[in-house]
ROKOLSE-522023 format. One record per residue (C-alpha): chain; x, y, z; residue number from 0. Coordinates in pm, 1 decimal. Example, Ala and Ser with C-alpha at 12.3 -4.5 7.8 and 13.67 -1.06 7.14 Angstrom:
2
cadena | x | y | z | num
A | 1230.0 | -450.0 | 780.0 | 0
A | 1367.0 | -106.0 | 714.0 | 1
//
This chain:
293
cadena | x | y | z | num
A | 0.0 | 0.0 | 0.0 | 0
A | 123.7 | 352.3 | -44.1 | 1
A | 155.7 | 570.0 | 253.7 | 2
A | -159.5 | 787.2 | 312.1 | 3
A | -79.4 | 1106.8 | 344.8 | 4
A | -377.5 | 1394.3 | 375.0 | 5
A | -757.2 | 1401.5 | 496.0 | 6
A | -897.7 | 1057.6 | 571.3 | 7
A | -1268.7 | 1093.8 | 622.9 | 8
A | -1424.1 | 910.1 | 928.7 | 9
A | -1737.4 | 853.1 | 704.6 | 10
A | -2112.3 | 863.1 | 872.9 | 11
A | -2323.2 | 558.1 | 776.1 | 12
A | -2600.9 | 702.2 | 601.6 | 13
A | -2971.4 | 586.2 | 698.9 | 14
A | -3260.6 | 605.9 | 586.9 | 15
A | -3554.7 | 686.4 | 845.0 | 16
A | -3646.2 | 343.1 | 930.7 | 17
A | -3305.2 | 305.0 | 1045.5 | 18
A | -3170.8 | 64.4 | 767.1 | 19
A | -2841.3 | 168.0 | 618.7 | 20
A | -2909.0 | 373.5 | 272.8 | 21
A | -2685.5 | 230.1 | 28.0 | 22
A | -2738.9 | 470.4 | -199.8 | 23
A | -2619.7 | 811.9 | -40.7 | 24
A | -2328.2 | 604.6 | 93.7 | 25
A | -2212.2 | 552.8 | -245.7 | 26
A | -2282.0 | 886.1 | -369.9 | 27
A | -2070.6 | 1023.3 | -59.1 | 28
A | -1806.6 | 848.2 | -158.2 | 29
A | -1806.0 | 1016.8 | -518.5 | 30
A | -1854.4 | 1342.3 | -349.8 | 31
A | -1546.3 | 1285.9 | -144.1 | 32
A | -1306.1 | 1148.1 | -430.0 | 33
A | -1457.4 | 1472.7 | -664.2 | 34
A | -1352.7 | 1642.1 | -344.3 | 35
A | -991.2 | 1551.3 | -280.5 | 36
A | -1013.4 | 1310.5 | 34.3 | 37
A | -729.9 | 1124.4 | 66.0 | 38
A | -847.3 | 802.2 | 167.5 | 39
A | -1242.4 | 668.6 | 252.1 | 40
A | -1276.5 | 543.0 | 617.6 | 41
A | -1582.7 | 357.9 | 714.0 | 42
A | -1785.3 | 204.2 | 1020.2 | 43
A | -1534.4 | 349.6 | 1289.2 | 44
A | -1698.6 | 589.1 | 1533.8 | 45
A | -1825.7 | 796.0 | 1321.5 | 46
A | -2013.2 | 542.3 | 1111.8 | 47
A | -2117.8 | 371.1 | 1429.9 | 48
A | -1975.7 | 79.5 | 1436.8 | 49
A | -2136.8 | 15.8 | 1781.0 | 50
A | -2497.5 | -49.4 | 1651.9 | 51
A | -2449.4 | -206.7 | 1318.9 | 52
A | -2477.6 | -559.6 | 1294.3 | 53
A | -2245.6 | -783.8 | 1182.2 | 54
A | -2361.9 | -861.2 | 832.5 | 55
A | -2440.9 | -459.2 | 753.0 | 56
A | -2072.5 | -390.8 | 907.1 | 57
A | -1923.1 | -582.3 | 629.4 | 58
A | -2136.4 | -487.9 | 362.2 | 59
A | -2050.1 | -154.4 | 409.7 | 60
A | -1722.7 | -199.8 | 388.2 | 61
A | -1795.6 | -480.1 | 35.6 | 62
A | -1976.1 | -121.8 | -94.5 | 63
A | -1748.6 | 152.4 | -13.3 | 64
A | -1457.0 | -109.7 | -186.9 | 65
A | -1678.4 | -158.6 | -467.0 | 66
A | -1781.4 | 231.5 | -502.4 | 67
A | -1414.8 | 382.5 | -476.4 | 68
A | -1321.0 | 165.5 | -753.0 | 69
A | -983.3 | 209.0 | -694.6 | 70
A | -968.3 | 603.8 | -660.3 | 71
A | -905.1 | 629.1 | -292.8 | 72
A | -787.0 | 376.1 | -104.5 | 73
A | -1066.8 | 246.2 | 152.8 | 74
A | -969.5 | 202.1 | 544.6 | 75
A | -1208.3 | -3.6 | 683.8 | 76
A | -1306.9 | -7.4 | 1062.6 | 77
A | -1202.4 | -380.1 | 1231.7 | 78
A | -1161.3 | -359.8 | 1564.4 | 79
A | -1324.8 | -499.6 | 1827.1 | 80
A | -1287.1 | -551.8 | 2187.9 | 81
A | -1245.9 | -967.1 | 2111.0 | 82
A | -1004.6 | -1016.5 | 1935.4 | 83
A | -1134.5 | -1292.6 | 1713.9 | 84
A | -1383.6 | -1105.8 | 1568.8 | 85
A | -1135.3 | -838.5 | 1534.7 | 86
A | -954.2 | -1127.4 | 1310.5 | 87
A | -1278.0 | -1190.6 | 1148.3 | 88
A | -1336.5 | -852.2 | 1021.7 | 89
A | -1015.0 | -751.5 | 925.5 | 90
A | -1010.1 | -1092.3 | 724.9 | 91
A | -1310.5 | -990.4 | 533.2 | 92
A | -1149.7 | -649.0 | 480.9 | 93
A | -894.6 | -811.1 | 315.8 | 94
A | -1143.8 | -1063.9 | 126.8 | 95
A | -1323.2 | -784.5 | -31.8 | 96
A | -1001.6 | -563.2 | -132.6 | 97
A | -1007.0 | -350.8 | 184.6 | 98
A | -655.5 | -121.1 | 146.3 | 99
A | -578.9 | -124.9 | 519.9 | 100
A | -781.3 | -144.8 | 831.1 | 101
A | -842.7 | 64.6 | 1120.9 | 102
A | -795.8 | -100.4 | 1426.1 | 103
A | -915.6 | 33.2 | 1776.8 | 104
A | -806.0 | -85.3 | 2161.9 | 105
A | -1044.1 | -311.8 | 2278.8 | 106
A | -1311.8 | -137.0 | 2491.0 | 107
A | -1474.2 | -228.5 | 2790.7 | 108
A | -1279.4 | -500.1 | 2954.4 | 109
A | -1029.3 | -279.9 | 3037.4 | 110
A | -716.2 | -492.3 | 2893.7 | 111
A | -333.8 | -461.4 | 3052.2 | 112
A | -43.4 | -271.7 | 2798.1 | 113
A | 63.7 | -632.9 | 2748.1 | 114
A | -292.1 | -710.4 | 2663.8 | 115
A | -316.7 | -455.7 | 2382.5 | 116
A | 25.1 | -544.6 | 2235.9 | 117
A | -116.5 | -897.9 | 2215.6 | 118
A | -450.7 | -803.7 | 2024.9 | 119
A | -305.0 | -614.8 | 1785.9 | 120
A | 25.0 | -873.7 | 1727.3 | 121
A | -282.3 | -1168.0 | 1709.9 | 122
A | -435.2 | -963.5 | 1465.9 | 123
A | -150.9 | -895.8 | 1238.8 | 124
A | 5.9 | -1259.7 | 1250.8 | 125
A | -327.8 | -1360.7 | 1139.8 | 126
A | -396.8 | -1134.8 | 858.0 | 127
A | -206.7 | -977.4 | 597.9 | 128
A | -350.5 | -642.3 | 546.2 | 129
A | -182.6 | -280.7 | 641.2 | 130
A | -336.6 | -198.5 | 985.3 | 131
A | -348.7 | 141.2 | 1129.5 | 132
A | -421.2 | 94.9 | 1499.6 | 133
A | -674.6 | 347.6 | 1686.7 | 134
A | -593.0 | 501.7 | 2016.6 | 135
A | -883.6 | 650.9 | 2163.8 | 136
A | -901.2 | 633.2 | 2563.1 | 137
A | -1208.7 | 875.8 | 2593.4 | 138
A | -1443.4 | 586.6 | 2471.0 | 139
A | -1209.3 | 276.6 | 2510.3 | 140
A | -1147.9 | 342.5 | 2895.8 | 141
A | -810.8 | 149.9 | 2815.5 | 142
A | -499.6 | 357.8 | 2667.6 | 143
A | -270.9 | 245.1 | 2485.4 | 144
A | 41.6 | 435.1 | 2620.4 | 145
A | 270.1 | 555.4 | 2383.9 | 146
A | 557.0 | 245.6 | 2466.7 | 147
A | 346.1 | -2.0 | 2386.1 | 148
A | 194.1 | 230.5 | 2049.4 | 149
A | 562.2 | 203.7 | 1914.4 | 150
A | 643.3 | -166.1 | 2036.6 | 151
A | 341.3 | -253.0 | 1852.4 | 152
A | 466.6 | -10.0 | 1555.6 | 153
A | 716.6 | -308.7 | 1495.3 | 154
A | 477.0 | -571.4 | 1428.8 | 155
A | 426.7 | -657.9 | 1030.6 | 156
A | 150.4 | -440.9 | 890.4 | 157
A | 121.5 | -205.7 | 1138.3 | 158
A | 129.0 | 137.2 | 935.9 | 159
A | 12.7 | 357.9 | 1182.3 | 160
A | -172.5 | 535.7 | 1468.8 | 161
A | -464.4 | 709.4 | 1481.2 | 162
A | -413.8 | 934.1 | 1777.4 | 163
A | -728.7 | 1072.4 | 1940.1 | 164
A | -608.8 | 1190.0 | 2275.5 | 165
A | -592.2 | 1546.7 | 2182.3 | 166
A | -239.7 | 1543.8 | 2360.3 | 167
A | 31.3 | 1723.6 | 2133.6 | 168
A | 287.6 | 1635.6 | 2387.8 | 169
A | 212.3 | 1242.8 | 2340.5 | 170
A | 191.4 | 1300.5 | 1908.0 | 171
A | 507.8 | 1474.1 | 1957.7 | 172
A | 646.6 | 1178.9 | 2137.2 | 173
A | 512.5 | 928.5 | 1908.9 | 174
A | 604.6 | 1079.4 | 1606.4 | 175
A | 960.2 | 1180.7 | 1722.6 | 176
A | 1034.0 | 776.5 | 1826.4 | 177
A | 802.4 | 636.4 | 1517.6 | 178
A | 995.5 | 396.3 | 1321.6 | 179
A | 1078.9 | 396.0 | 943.0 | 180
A | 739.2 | 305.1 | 767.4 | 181
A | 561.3 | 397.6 | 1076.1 | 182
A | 308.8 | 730.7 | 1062.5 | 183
A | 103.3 | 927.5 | 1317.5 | 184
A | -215.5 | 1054.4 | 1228.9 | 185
A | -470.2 | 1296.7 | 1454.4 | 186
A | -786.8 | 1122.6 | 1536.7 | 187
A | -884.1 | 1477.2 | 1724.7 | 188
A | -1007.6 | 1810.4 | 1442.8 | 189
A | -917.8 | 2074.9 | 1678.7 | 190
A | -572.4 | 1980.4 | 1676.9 | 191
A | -484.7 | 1816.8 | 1412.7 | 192
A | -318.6 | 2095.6 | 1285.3 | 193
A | -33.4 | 2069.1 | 1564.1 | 194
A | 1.4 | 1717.3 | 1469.9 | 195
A | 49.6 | 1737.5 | 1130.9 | 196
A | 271.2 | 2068.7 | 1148.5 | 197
A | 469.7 | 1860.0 | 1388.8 | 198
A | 568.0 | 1581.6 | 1126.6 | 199
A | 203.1 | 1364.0 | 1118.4 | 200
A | 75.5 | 1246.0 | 803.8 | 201
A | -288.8 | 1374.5 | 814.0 | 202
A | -593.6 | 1338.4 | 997.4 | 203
A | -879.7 | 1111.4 | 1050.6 | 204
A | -1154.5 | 1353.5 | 1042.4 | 205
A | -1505.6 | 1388.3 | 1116.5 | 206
A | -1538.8 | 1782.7 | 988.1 | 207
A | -1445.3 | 1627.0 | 688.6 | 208
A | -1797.6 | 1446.0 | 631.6 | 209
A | -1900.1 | 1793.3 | 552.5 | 210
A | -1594.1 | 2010.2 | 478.6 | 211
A | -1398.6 | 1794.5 | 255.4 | 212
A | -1176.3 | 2017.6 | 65.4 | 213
A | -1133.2 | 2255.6 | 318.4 | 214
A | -990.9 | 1932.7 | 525.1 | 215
A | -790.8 | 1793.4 | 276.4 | 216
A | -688.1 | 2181.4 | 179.4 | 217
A | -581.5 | 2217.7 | 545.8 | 218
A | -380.6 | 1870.3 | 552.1 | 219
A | -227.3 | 1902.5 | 263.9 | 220
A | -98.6 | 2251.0 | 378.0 | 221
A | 25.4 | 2135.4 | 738.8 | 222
A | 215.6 | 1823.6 | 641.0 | 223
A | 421.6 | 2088.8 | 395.6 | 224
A | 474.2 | 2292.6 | 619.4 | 225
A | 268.0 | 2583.0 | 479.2 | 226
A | 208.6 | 2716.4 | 831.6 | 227
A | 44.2 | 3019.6 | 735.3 | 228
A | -261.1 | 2836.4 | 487.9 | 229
A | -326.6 | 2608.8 | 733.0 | 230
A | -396.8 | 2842.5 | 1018.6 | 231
A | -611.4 | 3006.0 | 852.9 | 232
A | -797.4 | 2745.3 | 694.7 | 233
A | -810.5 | 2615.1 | 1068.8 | 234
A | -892.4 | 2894.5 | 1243.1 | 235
A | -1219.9 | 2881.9 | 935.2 | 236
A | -1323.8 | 2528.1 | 1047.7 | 237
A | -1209.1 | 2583.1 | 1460.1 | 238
A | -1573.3 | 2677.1 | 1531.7 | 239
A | -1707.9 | 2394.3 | 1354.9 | 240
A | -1461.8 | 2132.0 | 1507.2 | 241
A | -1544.0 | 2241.6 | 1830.2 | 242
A | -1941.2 | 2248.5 | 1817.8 | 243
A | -1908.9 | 1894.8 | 1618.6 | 244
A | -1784.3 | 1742.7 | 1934.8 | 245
A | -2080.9 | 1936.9 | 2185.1 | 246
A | -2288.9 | 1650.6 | 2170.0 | 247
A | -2197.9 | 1288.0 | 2102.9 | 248
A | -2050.3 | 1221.7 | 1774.0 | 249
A | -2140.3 | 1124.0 | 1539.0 | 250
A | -2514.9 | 1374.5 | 1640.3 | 251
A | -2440.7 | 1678.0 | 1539.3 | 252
A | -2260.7 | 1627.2 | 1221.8 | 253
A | -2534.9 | 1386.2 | 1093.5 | 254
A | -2760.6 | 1678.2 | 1151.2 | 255
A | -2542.6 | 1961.7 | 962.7 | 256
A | -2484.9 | 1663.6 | 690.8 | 257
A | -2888.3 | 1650.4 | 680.5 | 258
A | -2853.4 | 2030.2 | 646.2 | 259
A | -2675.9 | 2023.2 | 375.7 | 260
A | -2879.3 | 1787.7 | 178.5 | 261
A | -2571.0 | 1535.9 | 184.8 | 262
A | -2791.6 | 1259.9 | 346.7 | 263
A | -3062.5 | 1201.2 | 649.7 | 264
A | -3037.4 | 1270.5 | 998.9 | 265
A | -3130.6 | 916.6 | 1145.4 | 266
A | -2932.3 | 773.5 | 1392.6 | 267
A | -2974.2 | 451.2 | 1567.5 | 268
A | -3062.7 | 365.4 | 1983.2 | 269
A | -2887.6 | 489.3 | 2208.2 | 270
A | -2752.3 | 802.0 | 2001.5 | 271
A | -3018.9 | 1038.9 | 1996.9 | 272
A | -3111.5 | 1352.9 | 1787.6 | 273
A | -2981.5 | 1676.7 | 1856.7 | 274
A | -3074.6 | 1960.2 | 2117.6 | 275
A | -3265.1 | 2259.8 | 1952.7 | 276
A | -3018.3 | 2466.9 | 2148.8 | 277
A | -2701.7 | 2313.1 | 1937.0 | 278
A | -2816.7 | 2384.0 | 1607.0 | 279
A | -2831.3 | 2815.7 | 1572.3 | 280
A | -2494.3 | 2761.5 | 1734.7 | 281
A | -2366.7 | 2473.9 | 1442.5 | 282
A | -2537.9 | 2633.8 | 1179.0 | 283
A | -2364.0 | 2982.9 | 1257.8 | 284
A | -2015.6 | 2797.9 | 1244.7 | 285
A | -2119.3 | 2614.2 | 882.1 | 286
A | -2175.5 | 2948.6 | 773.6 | 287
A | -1830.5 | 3083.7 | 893.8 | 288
A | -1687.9 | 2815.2 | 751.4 | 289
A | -1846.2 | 2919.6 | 422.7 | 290
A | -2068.6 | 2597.0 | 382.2 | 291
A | -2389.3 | 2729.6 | 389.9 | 292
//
């Protein structure tokens, strides 16, 4: 696989109002995004909520998105799992259908040890030969992956890179300072991927991206060049809009601005909820400073 380098978008599931995934708009986001210059497709992570699909519609999305990009983008496709088997399972299907690489997240919930995670992920690559970029996210996992373990497990075939979500710019710095050859760190967090990226990361996993593609993959592509002053501005554009994103579960609010937009519906499945009337004068003000409305 070629390194990724740029905007990966943490792509919504679409559905329609009965709460069935909607086929349709999902493939004609993923034209919209390739038309729009994202860097790479990623699909039923958070953002796509992974949580509440079911097994079968978790790997048809991925079978679709594959089939839809066509070649254009590469796809990442969301395979982790808090059992590790089924983690293997996924990412084997990934691979099946012509998945590019795999996201990866630490296993939620039961709380594994640092020797634990190491283990998952080295199961998961010994068992399946697909690029892997692994997914630290502590605010939803409970379990973080500390940055010792990130790069032991950085040395394990496959392993491409890290999706860092922490927010912490000391930690990226860490990471990407120690990161072997081959190895890249990537923001999992809008508000500062910026930081990241000017510090040496290649791009970001984004959800602002669902609805400001360009201006995402403008802002990545100017950060990991080192075009300081584009980017800041471009991210002091969007800084609003990352922030009021984030106000209310993801991935709420940006399902509702992507309904606003006409991009696709609102629905979201039990136990994520609509939005508050109160968010939206505030999100729709920041769409409109961000010039997408």
């Amino acid at each position: 696989m070629n390194p990724i380098t740029g905007s990966i978008v943490a792509l919504v599931t679409p559905m329609h109002e009965d709460g069935s995934v909607d086929y349709p708009s999902l493939r004609r986001l993923i034209d919209w995004h390739v038309a729009e210059g994202t860097a790479c497709i990623g699909v039923v992570g958070t953002t796509g909520e992974s949580p509440t699909v079911s097994v079968e519609e978790h790997c048809e999305i991925i079978r679709v998105a594959v089939e839809q990009a066509g070649g254009r983008v590469p796809v990442m496709a969301g395979a982790g799992g808090n059992s590790t088997r089924e983690a293997i399972e996924l990412a084997k299907f990934a691979k099946q259908v012509g998945a590019d690489c795999t996201l990866s997240v630490v296993p939620y919930y039961n709380k594994p040890s640092q020797e634990g995670i190491y283990q998952h992920f080295r199961a998961i690559a010994e068992a399946v030969d697909i690029p892997m970029m692994l997914y630290n996210v502590p605010g939803r996992t409970v379990a973080d992956m500390l940055p010792e373990t990130s790069l032991r497990a950085a040395q394990l075939p496959g392993v491409f890179g890290i999706k860092e979500a922490t927010g912490n710019i000391e930690r990226a710095a860490w990471l990407i300072k120690h990161a072997p050859a081959g190895f890249g760190v990537y923001s999992g967090d809008d508000g500062t991927a910026i930081a990241l990226m000017l510090l040496g990361g290649r791009g970001n996993v984004s959800v602002t991206a669902n609805i400001a593609p360009r201006l995402m993959a403008q802002l990545c592509h100017a950060a990991v060049e080192g075009d300081v002053k584009t980017a800041r501005d471009i991210h002091f554009r969007l800084a609003t809009l990352n922030k009021l994103l984030f106000a209310e579960p993801n991935p709420v609010p940006v399902k509702w601005a992507m309904q606003r937009l006409g991009l696709c519906g609102g629905t979201l499945r039990l136990p994520m909820v609509p939005m508050t009337d109160a968010l939206m004068p505030g999100l729709e003000a920041a769409m409109r400073e961000a010039g997408l409305l």
